[in-house]
VOLUMSE-426886 format. One line per field, with one value per residue: y, z, x of N, C-alpha, C in turn; residue number from 0. Coordinates in pm, 1 decimal, m for minus. Atoms other than C-alpha are relative to their C-alpha. Layout:
# residues N
nc2: Y_...
nc3: Z_...
nc1: X_...
cac2: Y_...
cac3: Z_...
cac1: X_...
cc2: Y_...
cc3: Z_...
cc1: X_...
i: NUM_...
This chain:
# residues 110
nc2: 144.4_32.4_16.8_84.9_168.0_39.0_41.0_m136.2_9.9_170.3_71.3_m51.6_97.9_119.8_122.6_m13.5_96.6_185.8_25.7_22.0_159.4_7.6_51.7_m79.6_m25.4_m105.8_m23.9_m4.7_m112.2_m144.8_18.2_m10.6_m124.4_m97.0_28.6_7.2_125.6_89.7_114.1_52.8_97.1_135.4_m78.0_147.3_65.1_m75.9_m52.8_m158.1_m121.1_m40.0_m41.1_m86.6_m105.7_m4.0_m88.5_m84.2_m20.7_m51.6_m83.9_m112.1_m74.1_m52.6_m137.8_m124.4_90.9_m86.3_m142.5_m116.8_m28.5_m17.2_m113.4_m137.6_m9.4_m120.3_m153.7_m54.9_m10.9_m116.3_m127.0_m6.2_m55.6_m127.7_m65.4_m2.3_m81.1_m140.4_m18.7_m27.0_m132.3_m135.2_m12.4_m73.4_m147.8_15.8_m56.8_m81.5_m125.3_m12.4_m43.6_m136.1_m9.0_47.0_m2.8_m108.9_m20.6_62.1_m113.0_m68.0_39.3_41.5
nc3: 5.0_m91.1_93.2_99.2_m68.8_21.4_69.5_89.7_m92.8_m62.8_145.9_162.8_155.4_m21.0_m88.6_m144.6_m43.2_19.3_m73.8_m134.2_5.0_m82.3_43.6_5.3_m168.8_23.3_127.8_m34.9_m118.2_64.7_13.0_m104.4_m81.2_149.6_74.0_151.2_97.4_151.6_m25.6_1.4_103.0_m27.9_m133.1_m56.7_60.0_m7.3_156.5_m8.6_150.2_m34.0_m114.2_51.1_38.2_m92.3_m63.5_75.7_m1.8_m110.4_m28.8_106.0_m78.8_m140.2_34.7_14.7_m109.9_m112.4_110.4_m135.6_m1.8_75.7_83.9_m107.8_m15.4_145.9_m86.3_m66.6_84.2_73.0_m102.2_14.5_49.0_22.8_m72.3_70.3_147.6_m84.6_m108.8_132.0_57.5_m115.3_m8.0_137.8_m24.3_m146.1_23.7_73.5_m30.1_m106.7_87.0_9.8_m90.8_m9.8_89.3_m64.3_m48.9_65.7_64.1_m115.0_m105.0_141.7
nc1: 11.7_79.3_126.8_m29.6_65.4_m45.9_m41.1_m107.2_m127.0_m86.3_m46.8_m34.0_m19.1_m16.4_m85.6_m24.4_86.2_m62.9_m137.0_93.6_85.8_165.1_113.4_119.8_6.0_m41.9_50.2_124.3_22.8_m29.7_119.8_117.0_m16.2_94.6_175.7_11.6_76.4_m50.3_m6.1_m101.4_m47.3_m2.9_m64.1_m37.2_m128.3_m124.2_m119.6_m6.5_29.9_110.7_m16.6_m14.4_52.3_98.8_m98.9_m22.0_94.7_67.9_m90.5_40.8_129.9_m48.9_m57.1_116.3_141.6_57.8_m65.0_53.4_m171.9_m63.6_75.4_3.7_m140.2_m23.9_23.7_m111.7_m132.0_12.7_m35.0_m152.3_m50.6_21.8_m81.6_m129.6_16.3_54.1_m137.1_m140.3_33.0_m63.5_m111.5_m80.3_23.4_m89.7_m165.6_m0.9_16.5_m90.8_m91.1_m78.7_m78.3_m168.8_m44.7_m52.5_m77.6_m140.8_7.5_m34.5_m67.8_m109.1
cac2: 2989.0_2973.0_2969.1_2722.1_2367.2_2108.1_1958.0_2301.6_2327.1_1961.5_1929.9_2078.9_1833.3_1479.0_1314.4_1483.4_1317.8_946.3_1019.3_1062.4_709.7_846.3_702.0_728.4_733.6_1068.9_1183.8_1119.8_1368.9_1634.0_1555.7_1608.1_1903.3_2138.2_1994.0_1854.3_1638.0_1473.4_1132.7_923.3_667.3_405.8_396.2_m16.6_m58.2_202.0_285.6_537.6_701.1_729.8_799.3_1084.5_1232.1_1202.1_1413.4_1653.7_1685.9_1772.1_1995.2_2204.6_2225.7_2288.5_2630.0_2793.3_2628.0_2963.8_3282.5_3516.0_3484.8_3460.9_3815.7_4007.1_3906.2_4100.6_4368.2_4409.6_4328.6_4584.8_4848.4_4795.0_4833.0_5152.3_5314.6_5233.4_5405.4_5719.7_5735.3_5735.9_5992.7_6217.8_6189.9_6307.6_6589.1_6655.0_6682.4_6852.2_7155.0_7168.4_7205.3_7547.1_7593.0_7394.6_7538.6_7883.9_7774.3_7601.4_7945.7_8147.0_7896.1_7879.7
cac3: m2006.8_m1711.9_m1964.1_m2184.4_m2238.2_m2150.0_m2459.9_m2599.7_m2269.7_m2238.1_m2617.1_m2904.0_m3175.7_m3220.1_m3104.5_m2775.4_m2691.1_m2832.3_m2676.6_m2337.1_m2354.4_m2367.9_m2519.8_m2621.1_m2239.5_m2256.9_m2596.7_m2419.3_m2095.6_m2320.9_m2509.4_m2238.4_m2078.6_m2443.4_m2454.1_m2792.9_m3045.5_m3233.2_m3244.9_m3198.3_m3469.3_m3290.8_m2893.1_m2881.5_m3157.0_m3088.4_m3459.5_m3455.9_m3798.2_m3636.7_m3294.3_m3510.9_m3642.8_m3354.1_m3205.8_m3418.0_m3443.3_m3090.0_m3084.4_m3350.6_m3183.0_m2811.2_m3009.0_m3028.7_m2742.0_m2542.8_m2827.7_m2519.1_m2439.5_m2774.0_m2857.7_m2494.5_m2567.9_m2961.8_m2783.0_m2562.5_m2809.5_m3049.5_m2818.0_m2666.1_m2967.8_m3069.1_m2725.5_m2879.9_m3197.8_m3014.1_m2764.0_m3099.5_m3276.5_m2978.5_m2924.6_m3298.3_m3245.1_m2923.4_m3094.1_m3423.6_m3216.7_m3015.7_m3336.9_m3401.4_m3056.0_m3054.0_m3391.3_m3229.5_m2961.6_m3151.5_m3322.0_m3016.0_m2892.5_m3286.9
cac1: m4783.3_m5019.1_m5315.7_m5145.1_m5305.8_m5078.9_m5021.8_m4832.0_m4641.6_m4471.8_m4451.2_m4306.5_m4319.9_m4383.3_m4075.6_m4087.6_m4385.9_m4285.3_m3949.5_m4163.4_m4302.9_m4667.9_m4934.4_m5307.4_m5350.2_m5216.2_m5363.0_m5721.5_m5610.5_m5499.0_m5817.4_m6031.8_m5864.8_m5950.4_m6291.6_m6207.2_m6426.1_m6164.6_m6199.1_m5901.7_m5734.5_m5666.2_m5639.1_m5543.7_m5292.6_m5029.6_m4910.7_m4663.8_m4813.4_m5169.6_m5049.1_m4886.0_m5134.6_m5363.4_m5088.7_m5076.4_m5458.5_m5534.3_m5178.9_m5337.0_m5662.5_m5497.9_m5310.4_m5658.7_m5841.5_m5837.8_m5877.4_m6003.0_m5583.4_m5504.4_m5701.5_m5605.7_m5208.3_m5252.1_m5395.6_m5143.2_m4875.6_m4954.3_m5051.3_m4667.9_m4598.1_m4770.0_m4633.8_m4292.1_m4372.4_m4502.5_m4215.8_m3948.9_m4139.1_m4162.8_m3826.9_m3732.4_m3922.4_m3780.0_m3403.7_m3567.0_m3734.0_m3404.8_m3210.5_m3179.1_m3071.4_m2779.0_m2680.6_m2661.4_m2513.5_m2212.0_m2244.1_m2132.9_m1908.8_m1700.7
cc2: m52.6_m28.4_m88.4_m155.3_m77.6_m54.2_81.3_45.7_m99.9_m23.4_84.2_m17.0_m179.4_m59.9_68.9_m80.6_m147.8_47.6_m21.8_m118.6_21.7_m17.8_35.6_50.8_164.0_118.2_12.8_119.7_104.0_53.5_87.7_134.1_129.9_m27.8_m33.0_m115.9_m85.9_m122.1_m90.3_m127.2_m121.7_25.0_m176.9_m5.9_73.2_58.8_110.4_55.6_31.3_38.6_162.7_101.5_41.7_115.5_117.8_82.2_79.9_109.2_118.3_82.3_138.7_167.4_74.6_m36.7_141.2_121.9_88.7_47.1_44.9_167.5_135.1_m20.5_58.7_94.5_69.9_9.7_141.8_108.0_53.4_80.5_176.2_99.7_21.4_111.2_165.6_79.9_48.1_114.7_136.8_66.8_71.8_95.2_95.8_78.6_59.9_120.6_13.2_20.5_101.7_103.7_m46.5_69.9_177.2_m45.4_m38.6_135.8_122.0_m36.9_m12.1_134.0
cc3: 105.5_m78.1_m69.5_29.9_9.5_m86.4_m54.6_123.8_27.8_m153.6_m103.1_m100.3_86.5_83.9_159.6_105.8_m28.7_67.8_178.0_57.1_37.3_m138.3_m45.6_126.3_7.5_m126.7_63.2_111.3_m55.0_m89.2_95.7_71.7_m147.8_m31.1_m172.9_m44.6_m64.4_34.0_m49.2_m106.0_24.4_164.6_57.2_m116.0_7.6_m94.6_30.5_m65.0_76.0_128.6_m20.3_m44.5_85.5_76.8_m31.3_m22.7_108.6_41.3_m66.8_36.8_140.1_m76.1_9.5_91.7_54.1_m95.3_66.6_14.1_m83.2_m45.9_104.6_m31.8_m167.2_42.6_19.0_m55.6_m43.4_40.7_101.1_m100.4_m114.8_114.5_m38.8_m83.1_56.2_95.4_m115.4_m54.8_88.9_18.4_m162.4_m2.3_50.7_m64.7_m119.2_40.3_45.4_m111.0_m16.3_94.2_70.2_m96.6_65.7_66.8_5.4_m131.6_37.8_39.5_m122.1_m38.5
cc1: m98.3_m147.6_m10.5_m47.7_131.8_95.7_131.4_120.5_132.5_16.7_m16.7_m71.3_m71.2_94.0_m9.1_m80.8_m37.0_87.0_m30.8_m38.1_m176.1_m58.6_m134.8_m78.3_m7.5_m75.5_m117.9_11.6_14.9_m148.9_m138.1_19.4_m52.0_m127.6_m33.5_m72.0_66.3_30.1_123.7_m2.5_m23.3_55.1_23.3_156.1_140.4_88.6_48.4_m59.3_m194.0_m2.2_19.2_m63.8_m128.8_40.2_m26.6_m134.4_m39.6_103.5_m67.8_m106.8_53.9_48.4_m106.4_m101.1_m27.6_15.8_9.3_174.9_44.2_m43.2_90.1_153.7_11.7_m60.4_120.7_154.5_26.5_m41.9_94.4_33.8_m17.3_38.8_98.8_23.9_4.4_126.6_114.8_m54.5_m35.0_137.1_55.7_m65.1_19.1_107.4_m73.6_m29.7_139.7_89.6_68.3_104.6_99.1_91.1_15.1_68.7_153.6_51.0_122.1_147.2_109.6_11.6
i: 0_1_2_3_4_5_6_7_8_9_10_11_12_13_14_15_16_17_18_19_20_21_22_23_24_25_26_27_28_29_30_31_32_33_34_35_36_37_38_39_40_41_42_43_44_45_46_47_48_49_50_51_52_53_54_55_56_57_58_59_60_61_62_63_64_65_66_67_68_69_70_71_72_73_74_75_76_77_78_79_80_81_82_83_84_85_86_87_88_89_90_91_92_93_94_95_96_97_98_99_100_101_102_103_104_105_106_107_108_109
């Protein structure tokens, strides 16, 4: 979350940010911190329904403002999760060589 723009840190959804009491005020700093083009609705009349989708506009952007993050954290995902993979199938190989030598020695011991 240290990478994350504002907007996606402090807000979910819509109502979190009406429930906030913030404004196009707000809408312009989030704006400005993604370096985004999208030109606002209306930044005097306050409609919720265009406040809304003004919202929603620059939320959508902010998700892909930084891909550099978004690229080095599927990296690192999925090369997790191919360690994983590797680690389990070792391991079943592991107890399949080791088979025959339990099966003697429950051989011995019956």
């Amino acid at each position: 979350m240290t990478r994350c723009p504002k907007i996606i840190k402090e807000h979910i959804a819509f109502t979190g940010f009406l429930g906030g009491g913030k404004t196009y005020l707000h809408l312009e700093e989030y704006k400005k911190e993604i370096n985004s083009n999208i030109t606002l609705q209306s930044d005097i009349d306050n409609e919720e329904n265009d406040l809304k989708n003004d919202f929603w506009a620059i939320h959508k952007e902010a998700e892909f403002y930084k891909k550099c993050c978004l690229w080095w954290c599927g990296i690192f995902y999925i090369s997790g999760f191919i360690c994983v993979v590797i680690a389990v199938i070792l391991q079943i190989f592991v107890v399949i060589k080791s088979y025959p030598e339990v099966v003697q020695q429950l051989r011995h011991i019956l």
